[in-house]
Structures are given as structure tokens and as C-alpha cells.
MDTraj code that builds the backbone (N, CA, C; nanometers):
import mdtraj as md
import numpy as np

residues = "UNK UNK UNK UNK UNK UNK UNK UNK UNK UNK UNK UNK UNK UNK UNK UNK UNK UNK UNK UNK UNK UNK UNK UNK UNK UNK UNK UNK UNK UNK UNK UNK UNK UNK UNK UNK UNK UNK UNK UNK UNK UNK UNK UNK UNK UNK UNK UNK UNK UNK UNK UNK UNK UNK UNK UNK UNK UNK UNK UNK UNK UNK UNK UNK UNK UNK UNK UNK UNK UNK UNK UNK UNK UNK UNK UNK UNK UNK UNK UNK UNK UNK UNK UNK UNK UNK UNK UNK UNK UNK UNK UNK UNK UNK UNK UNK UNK UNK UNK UNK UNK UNK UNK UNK UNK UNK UNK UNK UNK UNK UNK UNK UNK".split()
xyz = np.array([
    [-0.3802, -0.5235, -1.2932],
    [-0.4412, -0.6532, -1.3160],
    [-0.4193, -0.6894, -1.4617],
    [-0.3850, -0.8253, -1.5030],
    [-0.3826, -0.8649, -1.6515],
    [-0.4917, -0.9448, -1.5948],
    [-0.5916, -0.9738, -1.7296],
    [-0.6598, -1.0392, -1.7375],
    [-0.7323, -1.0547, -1.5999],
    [-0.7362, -1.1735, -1.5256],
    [-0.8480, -1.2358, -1.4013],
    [-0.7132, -1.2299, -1.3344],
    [-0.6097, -1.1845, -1.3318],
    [-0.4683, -1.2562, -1.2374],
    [-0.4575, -1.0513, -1.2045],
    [-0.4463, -1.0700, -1.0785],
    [-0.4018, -0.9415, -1.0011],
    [-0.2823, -0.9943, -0.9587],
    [-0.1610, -0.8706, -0.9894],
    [-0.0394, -0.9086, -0.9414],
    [0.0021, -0.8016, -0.8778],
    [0.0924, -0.8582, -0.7538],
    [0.1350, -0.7472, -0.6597],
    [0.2567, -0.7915, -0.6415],
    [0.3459, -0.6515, -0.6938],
    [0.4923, -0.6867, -0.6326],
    [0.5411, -0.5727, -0.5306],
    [0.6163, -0.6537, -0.4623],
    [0.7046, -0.5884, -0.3714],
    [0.8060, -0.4813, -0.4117],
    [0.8240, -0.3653, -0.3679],
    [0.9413, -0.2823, -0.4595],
    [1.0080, -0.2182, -0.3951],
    [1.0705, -0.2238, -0.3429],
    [1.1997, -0.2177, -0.2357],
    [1.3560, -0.3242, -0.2470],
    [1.3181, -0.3210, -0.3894],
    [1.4755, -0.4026, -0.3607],
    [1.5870, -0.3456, -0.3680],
    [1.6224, -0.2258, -0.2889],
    [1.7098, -0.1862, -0.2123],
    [1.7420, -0.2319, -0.1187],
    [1.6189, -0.2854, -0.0298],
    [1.6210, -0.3225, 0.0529],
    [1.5782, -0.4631, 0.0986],
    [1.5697, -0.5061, 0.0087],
    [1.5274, -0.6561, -0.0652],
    [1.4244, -0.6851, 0.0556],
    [1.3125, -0.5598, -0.0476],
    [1.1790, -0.5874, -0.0347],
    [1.0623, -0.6125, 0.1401],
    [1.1577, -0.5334, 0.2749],
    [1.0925, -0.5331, 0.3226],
    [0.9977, -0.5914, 0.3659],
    [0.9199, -0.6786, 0.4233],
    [0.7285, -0.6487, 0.5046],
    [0.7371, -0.5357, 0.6239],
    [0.7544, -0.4531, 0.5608],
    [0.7066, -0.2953, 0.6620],
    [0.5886, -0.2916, 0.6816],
    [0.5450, -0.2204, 0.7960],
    [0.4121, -0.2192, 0.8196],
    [0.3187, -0.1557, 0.7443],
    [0.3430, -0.0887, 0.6339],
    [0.2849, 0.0219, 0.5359],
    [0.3073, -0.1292, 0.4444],
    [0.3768, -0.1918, 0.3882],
    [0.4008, -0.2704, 0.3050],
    [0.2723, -0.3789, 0.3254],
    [0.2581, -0.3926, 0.4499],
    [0.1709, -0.5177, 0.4889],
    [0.0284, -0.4481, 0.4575],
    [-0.0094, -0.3045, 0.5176],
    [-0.0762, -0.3038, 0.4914],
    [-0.1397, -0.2424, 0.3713],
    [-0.0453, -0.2639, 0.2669],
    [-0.0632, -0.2291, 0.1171],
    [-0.1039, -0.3920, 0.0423],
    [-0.0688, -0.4717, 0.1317],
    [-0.0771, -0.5720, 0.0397],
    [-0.2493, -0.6316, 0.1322],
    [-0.2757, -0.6270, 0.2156],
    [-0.3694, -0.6469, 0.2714],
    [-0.4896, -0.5814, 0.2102],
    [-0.4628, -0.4512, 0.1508],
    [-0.5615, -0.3623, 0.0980],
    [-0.5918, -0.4074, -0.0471],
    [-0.5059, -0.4216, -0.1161],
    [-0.5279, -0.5351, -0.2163],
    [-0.5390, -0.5962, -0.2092],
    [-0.5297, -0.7010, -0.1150],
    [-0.5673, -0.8347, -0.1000],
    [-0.7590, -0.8652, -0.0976],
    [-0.7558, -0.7152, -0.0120],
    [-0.9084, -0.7434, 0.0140],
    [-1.0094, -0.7063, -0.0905],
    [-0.9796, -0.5596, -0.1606],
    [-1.0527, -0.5606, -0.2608],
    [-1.0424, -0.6454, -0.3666],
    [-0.9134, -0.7213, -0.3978],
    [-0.9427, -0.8336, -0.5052],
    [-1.0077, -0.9713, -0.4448],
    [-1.0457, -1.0040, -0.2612],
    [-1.1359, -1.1120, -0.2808],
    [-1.3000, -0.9999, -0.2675],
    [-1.3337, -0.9136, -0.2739],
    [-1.4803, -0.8363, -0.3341],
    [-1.4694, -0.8225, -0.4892],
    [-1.3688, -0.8978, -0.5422],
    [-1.3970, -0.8520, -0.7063],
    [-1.3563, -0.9484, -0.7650],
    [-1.5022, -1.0195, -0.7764],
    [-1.5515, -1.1752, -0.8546],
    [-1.4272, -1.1676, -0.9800],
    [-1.4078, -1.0681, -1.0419],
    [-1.3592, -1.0965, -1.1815],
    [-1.1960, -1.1400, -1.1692],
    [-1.1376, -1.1265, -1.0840],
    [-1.0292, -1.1967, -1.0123],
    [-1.0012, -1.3062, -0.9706],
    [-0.9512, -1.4285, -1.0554],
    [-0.9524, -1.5933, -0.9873],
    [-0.7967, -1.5762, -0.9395],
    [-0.6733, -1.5305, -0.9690],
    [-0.5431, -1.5693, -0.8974],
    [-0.4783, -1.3921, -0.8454],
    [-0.4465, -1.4209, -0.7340],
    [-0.3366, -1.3293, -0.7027],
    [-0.1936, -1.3944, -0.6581],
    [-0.1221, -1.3180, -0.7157],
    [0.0556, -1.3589, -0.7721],
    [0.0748, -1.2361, -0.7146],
    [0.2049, -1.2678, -0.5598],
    [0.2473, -1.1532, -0.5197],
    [0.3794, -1.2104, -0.5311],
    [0.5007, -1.1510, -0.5942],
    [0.6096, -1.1381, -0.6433],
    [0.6997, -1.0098, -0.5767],
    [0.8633, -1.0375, -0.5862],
    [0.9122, -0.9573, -0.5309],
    [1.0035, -0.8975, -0.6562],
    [1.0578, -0.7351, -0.6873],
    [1.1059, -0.6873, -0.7963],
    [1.2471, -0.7409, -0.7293],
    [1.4290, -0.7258, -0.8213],
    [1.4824, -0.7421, -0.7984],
    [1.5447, -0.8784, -0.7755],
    [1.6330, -0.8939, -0.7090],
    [1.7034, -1.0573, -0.6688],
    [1.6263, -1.1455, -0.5912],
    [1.5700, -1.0819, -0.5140],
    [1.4901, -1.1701, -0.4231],
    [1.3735, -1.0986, -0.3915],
    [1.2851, -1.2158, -0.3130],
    [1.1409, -1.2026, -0.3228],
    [1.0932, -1.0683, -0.1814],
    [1.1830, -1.1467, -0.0608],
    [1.1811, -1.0763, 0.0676],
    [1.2578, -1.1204, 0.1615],
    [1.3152, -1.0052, 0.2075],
    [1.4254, -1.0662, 0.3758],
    [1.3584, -1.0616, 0.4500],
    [1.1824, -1.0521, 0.4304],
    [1.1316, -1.0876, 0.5655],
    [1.0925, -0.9978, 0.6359],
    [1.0378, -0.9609, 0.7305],
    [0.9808, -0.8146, 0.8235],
    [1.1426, -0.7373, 0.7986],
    [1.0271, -0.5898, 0.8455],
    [1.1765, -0.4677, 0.8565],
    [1.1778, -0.4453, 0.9725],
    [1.3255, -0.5196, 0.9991],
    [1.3478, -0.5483, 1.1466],
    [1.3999, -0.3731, 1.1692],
    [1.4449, -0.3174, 1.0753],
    [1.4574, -0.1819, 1.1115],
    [1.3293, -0.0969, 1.1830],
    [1.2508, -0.1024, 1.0990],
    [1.1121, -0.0376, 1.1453],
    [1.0769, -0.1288, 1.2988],
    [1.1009, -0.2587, 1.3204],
    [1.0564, -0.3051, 1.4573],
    [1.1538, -0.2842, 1.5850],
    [1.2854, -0.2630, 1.5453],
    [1.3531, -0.2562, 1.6176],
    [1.3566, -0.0826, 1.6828],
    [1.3793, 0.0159, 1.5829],
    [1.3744, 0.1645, 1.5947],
    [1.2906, 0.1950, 1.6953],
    [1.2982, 0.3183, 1.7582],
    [1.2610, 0.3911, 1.7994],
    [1.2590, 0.5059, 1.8045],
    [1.1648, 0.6302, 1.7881],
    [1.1653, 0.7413, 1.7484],
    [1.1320, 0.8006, 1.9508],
    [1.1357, 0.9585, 1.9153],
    [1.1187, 1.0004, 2.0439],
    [0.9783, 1.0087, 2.0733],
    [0.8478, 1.0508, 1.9752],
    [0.7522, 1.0427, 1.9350],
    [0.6292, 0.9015, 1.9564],
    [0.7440, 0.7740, 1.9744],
    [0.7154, 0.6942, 1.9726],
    [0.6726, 0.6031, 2.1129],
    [0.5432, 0.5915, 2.1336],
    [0.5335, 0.5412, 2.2879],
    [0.5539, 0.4225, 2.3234],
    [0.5414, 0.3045, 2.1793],
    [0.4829, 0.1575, 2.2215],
    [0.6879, 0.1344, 2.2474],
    [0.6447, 0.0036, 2.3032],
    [0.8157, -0.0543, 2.3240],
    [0.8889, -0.1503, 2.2212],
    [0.9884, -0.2078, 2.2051],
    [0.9925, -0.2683, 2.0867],
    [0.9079, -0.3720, 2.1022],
    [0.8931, -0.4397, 2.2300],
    [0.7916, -0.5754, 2.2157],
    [0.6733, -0.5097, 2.1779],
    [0.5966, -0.4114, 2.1927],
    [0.4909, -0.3869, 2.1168],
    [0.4409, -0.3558, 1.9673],
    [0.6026, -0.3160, 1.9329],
    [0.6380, -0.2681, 1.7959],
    [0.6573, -0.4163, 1.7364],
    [0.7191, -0.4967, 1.7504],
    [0.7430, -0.6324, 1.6758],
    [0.6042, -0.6856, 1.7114],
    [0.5450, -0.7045, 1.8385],
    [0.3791, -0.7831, 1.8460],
    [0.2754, -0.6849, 1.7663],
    [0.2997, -0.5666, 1.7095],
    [0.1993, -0.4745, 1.6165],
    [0.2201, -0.5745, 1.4715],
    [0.3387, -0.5830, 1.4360],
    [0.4083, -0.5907, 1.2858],
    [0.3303, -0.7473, 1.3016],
    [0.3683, -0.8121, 1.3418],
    [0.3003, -0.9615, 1.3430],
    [0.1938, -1.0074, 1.3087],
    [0.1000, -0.9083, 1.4256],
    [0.0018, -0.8959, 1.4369],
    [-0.1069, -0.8782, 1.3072],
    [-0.0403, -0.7596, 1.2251],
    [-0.0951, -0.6968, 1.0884],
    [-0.0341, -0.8309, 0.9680],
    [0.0656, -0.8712, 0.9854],
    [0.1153, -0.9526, 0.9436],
    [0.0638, -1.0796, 0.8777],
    [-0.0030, -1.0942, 1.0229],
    [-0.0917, -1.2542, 1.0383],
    [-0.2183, -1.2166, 0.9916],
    [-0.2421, -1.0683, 0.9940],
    [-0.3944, -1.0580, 0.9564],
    [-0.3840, -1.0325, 0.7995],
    [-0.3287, -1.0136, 0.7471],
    [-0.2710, -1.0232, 0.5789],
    [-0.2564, -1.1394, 0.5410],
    [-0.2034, -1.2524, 0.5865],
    [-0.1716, -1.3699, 0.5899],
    [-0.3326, -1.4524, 0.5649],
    [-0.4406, -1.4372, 0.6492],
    [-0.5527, -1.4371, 0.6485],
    [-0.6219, -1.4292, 0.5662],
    [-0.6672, -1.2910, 0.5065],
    [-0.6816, -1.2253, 0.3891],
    [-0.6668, -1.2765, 0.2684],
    [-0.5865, -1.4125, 0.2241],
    [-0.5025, -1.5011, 0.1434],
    [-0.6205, -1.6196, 0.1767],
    [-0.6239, -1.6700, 0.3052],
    [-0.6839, -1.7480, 0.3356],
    [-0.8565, -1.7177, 0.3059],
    [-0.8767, -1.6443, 0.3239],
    [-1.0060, -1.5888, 0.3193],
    [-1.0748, -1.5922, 0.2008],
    [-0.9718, -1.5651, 0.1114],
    [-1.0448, -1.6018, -0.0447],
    [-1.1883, -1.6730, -0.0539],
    [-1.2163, -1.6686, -0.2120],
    [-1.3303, -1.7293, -0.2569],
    [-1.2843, -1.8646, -0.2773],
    [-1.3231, -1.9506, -0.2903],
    [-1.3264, -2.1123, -0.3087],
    [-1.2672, -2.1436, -0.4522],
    [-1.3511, -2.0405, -0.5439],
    [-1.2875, -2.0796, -0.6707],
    [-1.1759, -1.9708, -0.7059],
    [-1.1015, -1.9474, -0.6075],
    [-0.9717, -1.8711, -0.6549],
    [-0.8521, -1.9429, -0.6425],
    [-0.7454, -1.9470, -0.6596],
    [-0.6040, -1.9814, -0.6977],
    [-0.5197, -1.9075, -0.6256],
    [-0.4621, -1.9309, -0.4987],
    [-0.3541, -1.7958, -0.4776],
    [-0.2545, -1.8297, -0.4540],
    [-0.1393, -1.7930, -0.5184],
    [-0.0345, -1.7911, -0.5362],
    [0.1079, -1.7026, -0.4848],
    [0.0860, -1.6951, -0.3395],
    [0.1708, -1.6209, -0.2662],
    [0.3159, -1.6369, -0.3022],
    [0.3836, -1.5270, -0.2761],
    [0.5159, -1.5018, -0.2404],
    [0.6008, -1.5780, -0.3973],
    [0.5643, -1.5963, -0.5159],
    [0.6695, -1.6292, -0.6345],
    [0.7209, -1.5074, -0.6622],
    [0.9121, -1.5876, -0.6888],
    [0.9790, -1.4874, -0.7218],
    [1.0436, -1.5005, -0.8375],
    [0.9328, -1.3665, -0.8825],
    [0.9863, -1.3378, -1.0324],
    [0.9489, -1.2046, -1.0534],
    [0.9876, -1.1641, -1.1653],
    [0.9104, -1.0231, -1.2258],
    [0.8390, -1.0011, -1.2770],
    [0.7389, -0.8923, -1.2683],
    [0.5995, -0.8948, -1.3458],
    [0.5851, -0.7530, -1.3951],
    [0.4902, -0.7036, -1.4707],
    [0.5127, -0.5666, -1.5338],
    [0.3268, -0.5290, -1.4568],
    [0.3168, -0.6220, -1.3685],
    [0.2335, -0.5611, -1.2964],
    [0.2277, -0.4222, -1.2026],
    [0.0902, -0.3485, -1.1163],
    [0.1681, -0.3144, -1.0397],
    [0.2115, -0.3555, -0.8888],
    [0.2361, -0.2309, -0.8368],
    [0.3922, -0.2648, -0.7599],
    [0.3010, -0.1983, -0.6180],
    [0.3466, -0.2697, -0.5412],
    [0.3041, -0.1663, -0.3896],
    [0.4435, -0.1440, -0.3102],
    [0.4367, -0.1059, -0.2444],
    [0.5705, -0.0397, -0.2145],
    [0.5918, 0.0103, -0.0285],
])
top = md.Topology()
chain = top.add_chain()
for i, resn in enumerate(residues, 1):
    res = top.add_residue(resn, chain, resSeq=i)
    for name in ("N", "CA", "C"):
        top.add_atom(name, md.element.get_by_symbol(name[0]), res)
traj = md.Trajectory(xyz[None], top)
């Protein structure tokens, strides 16, 4: 956090930045304890690298492990699912907050991954 501005970047730009399901729900987990912590008016989630995000990891939705029971339609309707509820989370804010999803730039904040 600098100052009242919590920043979260994406860090996978190998893979230019993923929404994996660990990703989503890294940013969801921050998302939530910074709307329980008054001293926070903006969150700025940013992506490291060239770009911000290619968007879900169609790898992780598409795969299948042997281990693995759900089907891909359950695997892509899971990812969504967590997705939209992160998405929310944004929405959910306090009244007097500022949020500033998805700018792409770099920050020396930290990073979820």
C-alpha cells in the first residue's frame, strides 16, 4: 500500500498475466480486506510487463489432470464463476472509495501472482 491507494499487480508476464483461478482468488482476497480497511480510498490493479491481461487461463480451463473430476464445462463455469465474484468485490466497495480496475502500467507496489 502507498499511502490510502492499495495497488495490486498482476505478475505473470510470461504469460501476460493470466486470471488463473489462484490469481482471481488472490485478487479477491485483497480486494476484500482493503474494502474492511477504512484507511484505503483507491485500489489500482495493474498488470507487470507489456500488457495488463490476456484474459482467463484458458490453459488451466481447458486442462485436465487424471485427478481431476469436474469436466471442462465445469472447469470454465468454476473460473467464471470466482471471476464474477471478484468482479463484485470491486463493486461492493465503500461509497467513498475510487476504484480503479485493470490500468496498465507499472507500480513498485505489491504484486499477487
Amino acid at each position: 500500500m502507498s499511502g490510502r491507494v492499495l495497488w495490486l499487480t498482476l505478475n505473470r508476464p510470461e504469460a501476460r498475466n493470466p486470471l488463473s483461478s489462484a490469481m482471481i482468488s488472490a485478487l479477491k482476497s485483497s480486494i476484500t480486506l482493503a474494502n474492511n480497511d477504512r484507511e484505503v480510498k483507491v485500489i489500482v490493479i495493474t498488470g507487470s510487463g507489456k500488457v495488463f491481461s490476456a484474459g482467463h487461463d484458458l490453459k488451466e480451463m481447458s486442462g485436465r489432470t487424471l485427478d481431476d473430476p469436474l469436466t471442462r464445462e465445469q472447469r470454465v463455469n468454476d473460473v467464471l464463476n470466482s471471476c464474477a465474484d471478484m468482479m463484485m468485490s470491486l463493486v461492493k466497495s465503500h461509497e467513498s472509495r475510487l476504484i480503479s480496475p485493470f490500468l496498465t502500467s507499472h507500480s513498485s507496489g505489491p504484486t499477487t501472482r
